[in-house]
N, C-alpha and C positions, 0 to 999 in steps of 0.2 A: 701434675708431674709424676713421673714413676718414681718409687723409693728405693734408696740407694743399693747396692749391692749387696748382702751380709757378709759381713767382717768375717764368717770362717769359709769363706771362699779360696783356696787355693789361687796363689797369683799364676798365669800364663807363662808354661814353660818358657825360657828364653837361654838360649845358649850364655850368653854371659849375666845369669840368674846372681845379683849379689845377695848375702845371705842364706845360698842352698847352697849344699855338698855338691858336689860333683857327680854323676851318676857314678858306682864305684865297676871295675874292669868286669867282665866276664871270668868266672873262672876258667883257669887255661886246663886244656886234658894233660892226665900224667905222660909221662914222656915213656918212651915206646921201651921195654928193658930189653939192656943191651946184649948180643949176641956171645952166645959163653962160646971161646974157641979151645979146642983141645980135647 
């Protein structure tokens, strides 16, 4: 028979992964600065 997996294998991403974070957001770009009138 084949021998089991090793234990520091990474489980299979899965969308609702219990026990992992969350992937965290992309950082968003700075916002465009504002147009100086006058």
């Amino acid at each position: 028979p084949a021998p089991p997996p090793p234990p520091t294998a990474p489980p299979p991403p899965s969308a609702g992964a219990v026990g992992s974070p969350p992937t965290p957001p992309a950082p968003r770009a700075p916002p465009p600065p504002l147009p100086q009138s006058g």
